[in-house]
mmCIF file of the N, C-alpha and C atoms, coordinates in Angstrom:
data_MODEL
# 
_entry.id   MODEL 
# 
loop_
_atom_site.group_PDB 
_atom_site.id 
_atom_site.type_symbol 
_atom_site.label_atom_id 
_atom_site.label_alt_id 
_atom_site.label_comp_id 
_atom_site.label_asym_id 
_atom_site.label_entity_id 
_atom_site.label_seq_id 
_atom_site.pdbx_PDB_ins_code 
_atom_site.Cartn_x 
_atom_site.Cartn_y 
_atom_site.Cartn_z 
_atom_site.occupancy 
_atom_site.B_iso_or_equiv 
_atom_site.pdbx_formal_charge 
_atom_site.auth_seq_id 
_atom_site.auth_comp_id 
_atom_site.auth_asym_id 
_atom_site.auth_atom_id 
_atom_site.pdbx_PDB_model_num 
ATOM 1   N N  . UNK A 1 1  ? 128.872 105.245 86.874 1.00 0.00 ? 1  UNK A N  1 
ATOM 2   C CA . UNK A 1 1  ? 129.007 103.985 86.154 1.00 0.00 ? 1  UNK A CA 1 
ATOM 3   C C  . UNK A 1 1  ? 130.489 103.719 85.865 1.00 0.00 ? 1  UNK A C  1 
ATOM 4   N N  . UNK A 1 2  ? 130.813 102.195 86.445 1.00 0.00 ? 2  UNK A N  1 
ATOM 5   C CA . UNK A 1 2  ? 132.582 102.054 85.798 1.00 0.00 ? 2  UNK A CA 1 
ATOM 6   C C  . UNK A 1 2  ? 132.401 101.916 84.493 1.00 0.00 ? 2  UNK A C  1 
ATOM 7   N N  . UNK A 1 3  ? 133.863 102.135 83.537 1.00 0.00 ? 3  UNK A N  1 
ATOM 8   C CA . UNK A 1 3  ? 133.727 102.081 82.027 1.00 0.00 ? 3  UNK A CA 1 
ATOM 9   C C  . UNK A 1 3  ? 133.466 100.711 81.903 1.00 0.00 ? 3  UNK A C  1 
ATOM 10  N N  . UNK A 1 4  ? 133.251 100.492 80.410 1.00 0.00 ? 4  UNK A N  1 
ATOM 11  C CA . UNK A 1 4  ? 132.893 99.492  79.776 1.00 0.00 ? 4  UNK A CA 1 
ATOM 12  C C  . UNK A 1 4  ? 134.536 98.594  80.039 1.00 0.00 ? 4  UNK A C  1 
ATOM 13  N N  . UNK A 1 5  ? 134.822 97.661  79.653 1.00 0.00 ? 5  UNK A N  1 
ATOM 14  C CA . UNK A 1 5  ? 136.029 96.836  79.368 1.00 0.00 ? 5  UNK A CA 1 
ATOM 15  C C  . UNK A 1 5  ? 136.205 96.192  78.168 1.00 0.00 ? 5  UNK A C  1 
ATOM 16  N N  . UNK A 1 6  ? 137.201 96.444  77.380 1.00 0.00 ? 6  UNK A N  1 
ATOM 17  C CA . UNK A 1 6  ? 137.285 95.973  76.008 1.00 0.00 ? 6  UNK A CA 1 
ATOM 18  C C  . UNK A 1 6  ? 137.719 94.023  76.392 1.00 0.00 ? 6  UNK A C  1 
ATOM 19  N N  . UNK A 1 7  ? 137.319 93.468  75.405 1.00 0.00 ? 7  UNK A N  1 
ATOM 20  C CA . UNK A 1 7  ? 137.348 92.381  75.544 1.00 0.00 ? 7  UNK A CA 1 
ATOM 21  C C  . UNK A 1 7  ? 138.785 91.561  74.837 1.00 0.00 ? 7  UNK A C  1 
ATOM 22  N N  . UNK A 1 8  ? 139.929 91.729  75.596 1.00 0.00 ? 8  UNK A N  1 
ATOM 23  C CA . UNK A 1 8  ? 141.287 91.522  75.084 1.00 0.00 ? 8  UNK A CA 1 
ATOM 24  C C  . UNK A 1 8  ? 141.369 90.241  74.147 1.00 0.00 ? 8  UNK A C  1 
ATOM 25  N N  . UNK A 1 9  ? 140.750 89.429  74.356 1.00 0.00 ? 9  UNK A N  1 
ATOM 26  C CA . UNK A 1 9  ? 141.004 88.318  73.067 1.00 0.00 ? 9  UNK A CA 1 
ATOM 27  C C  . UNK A 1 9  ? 140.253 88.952  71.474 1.00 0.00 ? 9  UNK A C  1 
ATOM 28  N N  . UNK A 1 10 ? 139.688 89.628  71.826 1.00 0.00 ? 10 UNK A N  1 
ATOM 29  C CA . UNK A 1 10 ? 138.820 90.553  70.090 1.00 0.00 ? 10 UNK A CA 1 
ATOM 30  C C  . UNK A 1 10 ? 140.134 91.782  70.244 1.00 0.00 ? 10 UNK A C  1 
ATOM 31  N N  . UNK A 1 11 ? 140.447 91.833  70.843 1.00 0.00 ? 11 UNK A N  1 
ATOM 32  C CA . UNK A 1 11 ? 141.434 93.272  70.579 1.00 0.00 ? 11 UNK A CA 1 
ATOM 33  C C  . UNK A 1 11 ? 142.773 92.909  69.817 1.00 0.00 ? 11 UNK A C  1 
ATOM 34  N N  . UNK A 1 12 ? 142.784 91.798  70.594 1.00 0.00 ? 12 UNK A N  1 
ATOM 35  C CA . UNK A 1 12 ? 144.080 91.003  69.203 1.00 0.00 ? 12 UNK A CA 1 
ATOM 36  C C  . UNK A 1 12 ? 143.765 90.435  68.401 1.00 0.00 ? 12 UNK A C  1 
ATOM 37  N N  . UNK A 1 13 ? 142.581 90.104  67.910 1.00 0.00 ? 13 UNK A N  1 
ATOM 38  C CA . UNK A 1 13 ? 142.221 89.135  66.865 1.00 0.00 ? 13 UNK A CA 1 
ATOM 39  C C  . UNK A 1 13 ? 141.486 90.410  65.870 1.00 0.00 ? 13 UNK A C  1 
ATOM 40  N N  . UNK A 1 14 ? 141.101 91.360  65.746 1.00 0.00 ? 14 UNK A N  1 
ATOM 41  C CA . UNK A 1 14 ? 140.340 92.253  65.389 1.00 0.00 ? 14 UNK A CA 1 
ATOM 42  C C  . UNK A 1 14 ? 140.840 93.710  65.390 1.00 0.00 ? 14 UNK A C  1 
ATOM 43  N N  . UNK A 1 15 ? 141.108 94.813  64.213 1.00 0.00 ? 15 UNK A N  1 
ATOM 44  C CA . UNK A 1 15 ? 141.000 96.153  63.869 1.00 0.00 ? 15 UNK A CA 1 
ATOM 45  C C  . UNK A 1 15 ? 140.277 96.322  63.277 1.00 0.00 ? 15 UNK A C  1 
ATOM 46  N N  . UNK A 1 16 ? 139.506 97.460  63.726 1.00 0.00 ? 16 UNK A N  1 
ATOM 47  C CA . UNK A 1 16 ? 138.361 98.326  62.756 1.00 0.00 ? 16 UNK A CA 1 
ATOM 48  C C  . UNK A 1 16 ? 138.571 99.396  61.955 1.00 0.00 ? 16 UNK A C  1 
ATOM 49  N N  . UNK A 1 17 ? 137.976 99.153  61.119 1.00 0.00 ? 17 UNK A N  1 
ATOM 50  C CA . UNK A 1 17 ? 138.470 100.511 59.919 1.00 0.00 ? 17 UNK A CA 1 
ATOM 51  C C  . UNK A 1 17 ? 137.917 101.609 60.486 1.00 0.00 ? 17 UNK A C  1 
ATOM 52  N N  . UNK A 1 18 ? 138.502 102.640 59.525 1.00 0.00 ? 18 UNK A N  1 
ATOM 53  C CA . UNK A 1 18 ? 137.284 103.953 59.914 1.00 0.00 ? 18 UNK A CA 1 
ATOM 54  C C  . UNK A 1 18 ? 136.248 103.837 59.321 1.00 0.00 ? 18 UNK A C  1 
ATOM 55  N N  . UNK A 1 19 ? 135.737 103.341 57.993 1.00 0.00 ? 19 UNK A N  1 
ATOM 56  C CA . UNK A 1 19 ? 134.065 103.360 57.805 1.00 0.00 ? 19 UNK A CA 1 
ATOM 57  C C  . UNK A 1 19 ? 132.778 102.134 58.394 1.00 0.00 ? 19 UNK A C  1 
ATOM 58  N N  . UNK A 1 20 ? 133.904 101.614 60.025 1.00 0.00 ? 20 UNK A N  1 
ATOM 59  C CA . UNK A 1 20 ? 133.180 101.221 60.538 1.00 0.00 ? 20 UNK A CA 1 
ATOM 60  C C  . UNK A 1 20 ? 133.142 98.953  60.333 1.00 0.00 ? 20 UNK A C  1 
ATOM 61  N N  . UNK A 1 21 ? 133.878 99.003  59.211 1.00 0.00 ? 21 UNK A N  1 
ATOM 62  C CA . UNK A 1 21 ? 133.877 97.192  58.598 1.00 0.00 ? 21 UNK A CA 1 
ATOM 63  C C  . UNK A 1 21 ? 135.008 97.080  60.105 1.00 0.00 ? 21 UNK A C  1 
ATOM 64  N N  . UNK A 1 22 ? 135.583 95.830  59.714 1.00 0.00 ? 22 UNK A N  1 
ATOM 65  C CA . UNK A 1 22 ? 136.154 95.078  60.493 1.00 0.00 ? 22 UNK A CA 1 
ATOM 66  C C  . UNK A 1 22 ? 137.174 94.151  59.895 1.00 0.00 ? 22 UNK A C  1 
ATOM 67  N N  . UNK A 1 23 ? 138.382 94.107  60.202 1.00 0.00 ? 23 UNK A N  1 
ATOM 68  C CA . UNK A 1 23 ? 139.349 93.098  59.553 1.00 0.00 ? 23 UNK A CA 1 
ATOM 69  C C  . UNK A 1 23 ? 139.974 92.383  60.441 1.00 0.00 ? 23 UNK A C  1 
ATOM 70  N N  . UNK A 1 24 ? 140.589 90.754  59.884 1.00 0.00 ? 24 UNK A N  1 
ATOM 71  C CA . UNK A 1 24 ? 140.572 89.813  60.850 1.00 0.00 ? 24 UNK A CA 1 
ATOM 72  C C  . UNK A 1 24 ? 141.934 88.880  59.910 1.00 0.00 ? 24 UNK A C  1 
ATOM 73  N N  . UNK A 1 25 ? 142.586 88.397  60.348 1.00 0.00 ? 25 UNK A N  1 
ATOM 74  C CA . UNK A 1 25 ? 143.222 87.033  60.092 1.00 0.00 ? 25 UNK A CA 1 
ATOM 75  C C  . UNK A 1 25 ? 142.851 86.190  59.349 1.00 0.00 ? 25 UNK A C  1 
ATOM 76  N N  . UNK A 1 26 ? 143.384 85.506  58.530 1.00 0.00 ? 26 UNK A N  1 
ATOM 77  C CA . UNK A 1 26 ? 143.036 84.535  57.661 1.00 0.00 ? 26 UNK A CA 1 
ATOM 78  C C  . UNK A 1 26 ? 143.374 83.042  58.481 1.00 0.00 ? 26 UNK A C  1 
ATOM 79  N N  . UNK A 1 27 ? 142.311 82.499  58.590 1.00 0.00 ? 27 UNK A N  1 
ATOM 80  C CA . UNK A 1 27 ? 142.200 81.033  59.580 1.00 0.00 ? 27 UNK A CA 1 
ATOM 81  C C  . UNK A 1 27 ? 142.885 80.299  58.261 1.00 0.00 ? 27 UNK A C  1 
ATOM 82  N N  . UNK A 1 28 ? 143.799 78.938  59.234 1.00 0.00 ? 28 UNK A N  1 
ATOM 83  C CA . UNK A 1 28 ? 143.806 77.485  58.693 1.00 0.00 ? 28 UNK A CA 1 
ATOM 84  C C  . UNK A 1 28 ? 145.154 78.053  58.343 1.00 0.00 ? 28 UNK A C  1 
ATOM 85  N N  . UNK A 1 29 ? 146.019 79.059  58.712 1.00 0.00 ? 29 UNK A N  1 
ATOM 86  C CA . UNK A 1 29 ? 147.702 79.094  58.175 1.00 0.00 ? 29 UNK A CA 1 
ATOM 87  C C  . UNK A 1 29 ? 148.350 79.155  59.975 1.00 0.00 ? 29 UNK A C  1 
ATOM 88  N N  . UNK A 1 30 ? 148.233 78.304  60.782 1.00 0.00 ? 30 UNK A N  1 
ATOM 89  C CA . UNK A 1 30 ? 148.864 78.456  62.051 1.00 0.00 ? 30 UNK A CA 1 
ATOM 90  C C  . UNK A 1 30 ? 149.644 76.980  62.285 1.00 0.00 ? 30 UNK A C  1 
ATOM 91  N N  . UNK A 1 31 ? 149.290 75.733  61.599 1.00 0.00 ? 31 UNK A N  1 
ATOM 92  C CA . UNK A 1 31 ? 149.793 74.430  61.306 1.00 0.00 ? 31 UNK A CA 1 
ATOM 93  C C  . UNK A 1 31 ? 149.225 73.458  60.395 1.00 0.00 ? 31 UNK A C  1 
ATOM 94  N N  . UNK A 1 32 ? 149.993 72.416  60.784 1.00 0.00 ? 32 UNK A N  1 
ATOM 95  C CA . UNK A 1 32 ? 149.599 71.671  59.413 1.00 0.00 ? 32 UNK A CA 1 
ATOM 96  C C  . UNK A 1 32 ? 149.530 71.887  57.879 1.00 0.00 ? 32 UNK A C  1 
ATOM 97  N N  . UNK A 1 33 ? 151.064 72.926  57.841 1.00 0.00 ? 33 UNK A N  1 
ATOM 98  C CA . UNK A 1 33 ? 151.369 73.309  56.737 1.00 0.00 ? 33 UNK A CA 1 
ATOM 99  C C  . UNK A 1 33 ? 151.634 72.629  55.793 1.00 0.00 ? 33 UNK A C  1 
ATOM 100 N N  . UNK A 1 34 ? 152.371 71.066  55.892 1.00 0.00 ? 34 UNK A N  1 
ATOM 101 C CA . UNK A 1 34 ? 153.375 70.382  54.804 1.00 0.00 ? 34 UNK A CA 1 
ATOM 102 C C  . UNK A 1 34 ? 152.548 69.614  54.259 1.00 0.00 ? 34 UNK A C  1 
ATOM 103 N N  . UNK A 1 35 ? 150.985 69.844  54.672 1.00 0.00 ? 35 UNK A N  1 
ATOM 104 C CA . UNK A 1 35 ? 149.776 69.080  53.195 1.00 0.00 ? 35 UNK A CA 1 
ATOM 105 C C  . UNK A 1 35 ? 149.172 70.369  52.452 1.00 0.00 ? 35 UNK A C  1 
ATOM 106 N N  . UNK A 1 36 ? 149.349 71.421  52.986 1.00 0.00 ? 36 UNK A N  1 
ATOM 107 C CA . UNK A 1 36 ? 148.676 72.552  51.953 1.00 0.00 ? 36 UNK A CA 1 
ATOM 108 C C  . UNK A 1 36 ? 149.541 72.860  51.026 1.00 0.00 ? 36 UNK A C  1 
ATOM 109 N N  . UNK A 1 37 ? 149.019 73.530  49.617 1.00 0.00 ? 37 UNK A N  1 
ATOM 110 C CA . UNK A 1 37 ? 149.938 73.399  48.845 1.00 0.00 ? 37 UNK A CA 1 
ATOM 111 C C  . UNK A 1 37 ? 150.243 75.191  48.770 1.00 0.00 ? 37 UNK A C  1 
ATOM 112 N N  . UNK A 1 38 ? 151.141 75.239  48.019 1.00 0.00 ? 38 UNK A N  1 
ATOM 113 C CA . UNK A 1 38 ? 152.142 76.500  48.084 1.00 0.00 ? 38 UNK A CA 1 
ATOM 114 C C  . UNK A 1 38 ? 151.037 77.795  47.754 1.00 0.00 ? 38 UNK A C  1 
ATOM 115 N N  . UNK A 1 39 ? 150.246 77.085  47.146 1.00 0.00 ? 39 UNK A N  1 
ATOM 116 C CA . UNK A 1 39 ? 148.936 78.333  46.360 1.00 0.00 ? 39 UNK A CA 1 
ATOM 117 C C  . UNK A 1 39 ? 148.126 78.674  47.593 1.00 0.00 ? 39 UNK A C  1 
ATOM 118 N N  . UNK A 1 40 ? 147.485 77.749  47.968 1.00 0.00 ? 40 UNK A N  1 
ATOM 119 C CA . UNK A 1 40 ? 146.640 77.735  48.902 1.00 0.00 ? 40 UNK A CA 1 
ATOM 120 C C  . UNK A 1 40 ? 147.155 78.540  50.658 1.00 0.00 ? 40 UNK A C  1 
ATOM 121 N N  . UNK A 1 41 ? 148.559 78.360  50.790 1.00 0.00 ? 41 UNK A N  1 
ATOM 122 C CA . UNK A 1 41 ? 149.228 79.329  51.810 1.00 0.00 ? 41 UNK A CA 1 
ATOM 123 C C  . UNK A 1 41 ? 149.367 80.189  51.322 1.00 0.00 ? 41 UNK A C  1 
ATOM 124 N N  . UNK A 1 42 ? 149.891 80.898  50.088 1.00 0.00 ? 42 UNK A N  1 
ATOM 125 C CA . UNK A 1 42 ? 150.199 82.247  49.478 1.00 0.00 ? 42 UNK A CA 1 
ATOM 126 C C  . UNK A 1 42 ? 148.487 82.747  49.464 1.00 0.00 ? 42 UNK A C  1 
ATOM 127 N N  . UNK A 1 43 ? 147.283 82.340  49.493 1.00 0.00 ? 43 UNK A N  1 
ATOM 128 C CA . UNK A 1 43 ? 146.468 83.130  49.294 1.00 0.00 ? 43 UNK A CA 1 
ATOM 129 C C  . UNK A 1 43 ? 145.786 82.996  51.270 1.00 0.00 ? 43 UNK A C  1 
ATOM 130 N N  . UNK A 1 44 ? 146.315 82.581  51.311 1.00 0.00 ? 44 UNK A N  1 
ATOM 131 C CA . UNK A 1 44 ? 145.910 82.586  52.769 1.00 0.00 ? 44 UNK A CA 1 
ATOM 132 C C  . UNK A 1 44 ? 146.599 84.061  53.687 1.00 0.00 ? 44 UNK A C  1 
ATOM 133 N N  . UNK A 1 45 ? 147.798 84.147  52.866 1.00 0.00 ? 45 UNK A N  1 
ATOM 134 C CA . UNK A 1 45 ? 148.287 85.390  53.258 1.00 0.00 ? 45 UNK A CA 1 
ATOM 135 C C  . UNK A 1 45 ? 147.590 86.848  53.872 1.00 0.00 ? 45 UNK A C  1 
ATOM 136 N N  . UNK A 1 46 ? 147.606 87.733  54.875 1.00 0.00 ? 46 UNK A N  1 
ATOM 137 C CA . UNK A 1 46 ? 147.024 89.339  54.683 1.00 0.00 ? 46 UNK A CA 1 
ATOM 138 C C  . UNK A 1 46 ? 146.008 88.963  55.765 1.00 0.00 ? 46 UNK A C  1 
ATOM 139 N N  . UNK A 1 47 ? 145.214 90.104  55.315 1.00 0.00 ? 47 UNK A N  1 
ATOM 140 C CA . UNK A 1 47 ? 143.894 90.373  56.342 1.00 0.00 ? 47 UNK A CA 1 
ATOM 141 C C  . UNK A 1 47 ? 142.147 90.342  55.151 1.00 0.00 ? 47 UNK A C  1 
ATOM 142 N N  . UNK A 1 48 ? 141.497 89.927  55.693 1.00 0.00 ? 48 UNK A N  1 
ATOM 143 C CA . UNK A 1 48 ? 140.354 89.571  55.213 1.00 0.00 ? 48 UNK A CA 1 
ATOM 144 C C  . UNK A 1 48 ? 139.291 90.761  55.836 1.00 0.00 ? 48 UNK A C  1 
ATOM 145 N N  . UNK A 1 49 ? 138.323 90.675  55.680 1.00 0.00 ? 49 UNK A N  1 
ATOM 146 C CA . UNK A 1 49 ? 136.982 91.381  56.105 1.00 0.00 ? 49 UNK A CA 1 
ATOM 147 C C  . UNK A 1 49 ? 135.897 90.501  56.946 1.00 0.00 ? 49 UNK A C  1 
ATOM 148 N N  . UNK A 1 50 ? 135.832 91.040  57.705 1.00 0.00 ? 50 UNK A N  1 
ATOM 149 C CA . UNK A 1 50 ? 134.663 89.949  58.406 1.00 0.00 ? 50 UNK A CA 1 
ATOM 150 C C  . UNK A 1 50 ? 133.119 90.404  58.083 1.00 0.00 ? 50 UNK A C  1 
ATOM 151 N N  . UNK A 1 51 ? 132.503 89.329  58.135 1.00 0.00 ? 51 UNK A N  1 
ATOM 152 C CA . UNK A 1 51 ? 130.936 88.925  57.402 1.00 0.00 ? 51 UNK A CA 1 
ATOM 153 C C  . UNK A 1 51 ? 130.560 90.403  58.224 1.00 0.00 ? 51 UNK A C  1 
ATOM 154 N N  . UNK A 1 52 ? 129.828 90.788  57.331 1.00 0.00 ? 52 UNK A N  1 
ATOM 155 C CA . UNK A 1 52 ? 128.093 92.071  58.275 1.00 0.00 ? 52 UNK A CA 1 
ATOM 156 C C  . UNK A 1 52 ? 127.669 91.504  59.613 1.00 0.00 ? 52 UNK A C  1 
ATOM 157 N N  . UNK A 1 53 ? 127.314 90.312  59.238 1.00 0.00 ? 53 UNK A N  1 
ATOM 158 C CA . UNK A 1 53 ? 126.727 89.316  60.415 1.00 0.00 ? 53 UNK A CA 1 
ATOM 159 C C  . UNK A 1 53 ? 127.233 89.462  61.659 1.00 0.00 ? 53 UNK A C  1 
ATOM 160 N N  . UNK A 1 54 ? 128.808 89.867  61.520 1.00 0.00 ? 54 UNK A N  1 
ATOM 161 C CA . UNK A 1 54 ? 129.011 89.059  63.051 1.00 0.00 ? 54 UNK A CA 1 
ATOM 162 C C  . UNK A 1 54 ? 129.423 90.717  63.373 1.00 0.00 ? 54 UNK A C  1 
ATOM 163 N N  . UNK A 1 55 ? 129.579 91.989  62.521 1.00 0.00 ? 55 UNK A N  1 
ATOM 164 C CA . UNK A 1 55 ? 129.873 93.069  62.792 1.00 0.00 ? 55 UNK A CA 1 
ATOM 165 C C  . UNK A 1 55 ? 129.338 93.821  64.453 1.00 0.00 ? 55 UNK A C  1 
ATOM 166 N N  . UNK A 1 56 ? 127.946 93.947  64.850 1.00 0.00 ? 56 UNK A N  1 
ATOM 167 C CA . UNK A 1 56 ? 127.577 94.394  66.010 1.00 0.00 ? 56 UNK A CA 1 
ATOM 168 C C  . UNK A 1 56 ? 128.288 93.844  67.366 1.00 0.00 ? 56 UNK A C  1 
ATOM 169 N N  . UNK A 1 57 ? 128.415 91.527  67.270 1.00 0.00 ? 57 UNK A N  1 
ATOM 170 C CA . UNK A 1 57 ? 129.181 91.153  68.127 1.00 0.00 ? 57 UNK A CA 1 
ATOM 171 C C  . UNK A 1 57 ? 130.404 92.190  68.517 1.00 0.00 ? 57 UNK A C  1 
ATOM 172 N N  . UNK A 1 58 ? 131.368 91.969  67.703 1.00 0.00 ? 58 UNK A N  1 
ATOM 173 C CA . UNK A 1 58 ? 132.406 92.563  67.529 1.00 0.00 ? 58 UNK A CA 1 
ATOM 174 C C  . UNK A 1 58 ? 132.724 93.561  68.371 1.00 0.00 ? 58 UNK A C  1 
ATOM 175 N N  . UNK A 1 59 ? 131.519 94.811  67.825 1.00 0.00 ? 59 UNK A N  1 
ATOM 176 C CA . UNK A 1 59 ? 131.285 96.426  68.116 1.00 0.00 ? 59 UNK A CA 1 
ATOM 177 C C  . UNK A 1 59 ? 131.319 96.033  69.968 1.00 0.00 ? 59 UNK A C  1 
ATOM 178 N N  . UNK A 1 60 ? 130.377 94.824  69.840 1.00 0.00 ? 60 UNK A N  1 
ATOM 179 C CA . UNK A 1 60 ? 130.058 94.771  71.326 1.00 0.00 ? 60 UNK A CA 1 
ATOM 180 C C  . UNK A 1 60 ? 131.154 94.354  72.511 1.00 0.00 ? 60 UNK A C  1 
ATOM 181 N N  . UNK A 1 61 ? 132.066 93.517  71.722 1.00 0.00 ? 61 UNK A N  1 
ATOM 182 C CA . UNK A 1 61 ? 133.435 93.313  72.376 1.00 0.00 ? 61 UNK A CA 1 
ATOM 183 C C  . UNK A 1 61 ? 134.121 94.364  72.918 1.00 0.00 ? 61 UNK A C  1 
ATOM 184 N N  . UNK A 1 62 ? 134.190 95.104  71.424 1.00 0.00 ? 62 UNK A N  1 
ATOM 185 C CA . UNK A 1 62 ? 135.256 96.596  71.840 1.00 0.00 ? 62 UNK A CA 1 
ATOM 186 C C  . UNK A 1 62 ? 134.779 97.183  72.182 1.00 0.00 ? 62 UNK A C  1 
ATOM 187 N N  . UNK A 1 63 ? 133.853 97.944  72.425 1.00 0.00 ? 63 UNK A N  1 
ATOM 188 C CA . UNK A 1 63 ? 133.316 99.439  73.099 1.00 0.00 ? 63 UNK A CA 1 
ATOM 189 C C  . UNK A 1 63 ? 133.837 100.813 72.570 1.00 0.00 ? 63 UNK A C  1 
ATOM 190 N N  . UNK A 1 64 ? 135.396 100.656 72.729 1.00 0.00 ? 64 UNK A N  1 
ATOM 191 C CA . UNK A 1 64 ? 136.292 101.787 72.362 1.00 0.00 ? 64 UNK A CA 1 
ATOM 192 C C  . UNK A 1 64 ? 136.883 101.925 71.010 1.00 0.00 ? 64 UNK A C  1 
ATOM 193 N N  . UNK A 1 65 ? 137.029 100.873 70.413 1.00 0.00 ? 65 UNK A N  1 
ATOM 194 C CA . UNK A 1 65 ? 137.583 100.963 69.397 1.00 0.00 ? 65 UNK A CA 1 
ATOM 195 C C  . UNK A 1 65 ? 137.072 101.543 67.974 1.00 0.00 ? 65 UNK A C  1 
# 
C-alpha cells in the first residue's frame, strides 16, 4: 500500500496538540481592517481551538500528524 498523503492546505492552516484538540487561526483579521475597531482586532489576535465537530475531518486530512 502507498502511504497516506497529508493534505497541505490543513497542514498550514492546522496544529495538533498532544491531547489530541486542534488549533487554528482566528478568521476575519486578513482585510478590511480600517472598519474594525481596535478591540475587536486585539481580540482577534493568537490561536483558537477548533469545534469537536469538525475534529475527525481534520484527523482525516493529516494522517501523520
Amino acid at each position: 500500500m502507498p502511504k497516506m498523503k497529508t493534505k497541505s492546505g490543513a497542514a498550514k492552516r492546522f496544529k495538533l496538540r498532544p491531547g489530541g484538540t486542534v488549533k487554528r487561526s482566528q478568521a476575519f483579521k486578513r482585510h478590511i481592517l480600517t472598519k474594525k475597531t481596535t478591540k475587536v482586532k486585539r481580540q482577534l489576535r493568537g490561536m483558537t481551538e477548533v469545534h469537536a465537530a469538525d475534529h475527525k475531518q481534520i484527523h482525516a486530512m493529516m494522517p501523520y500528524a
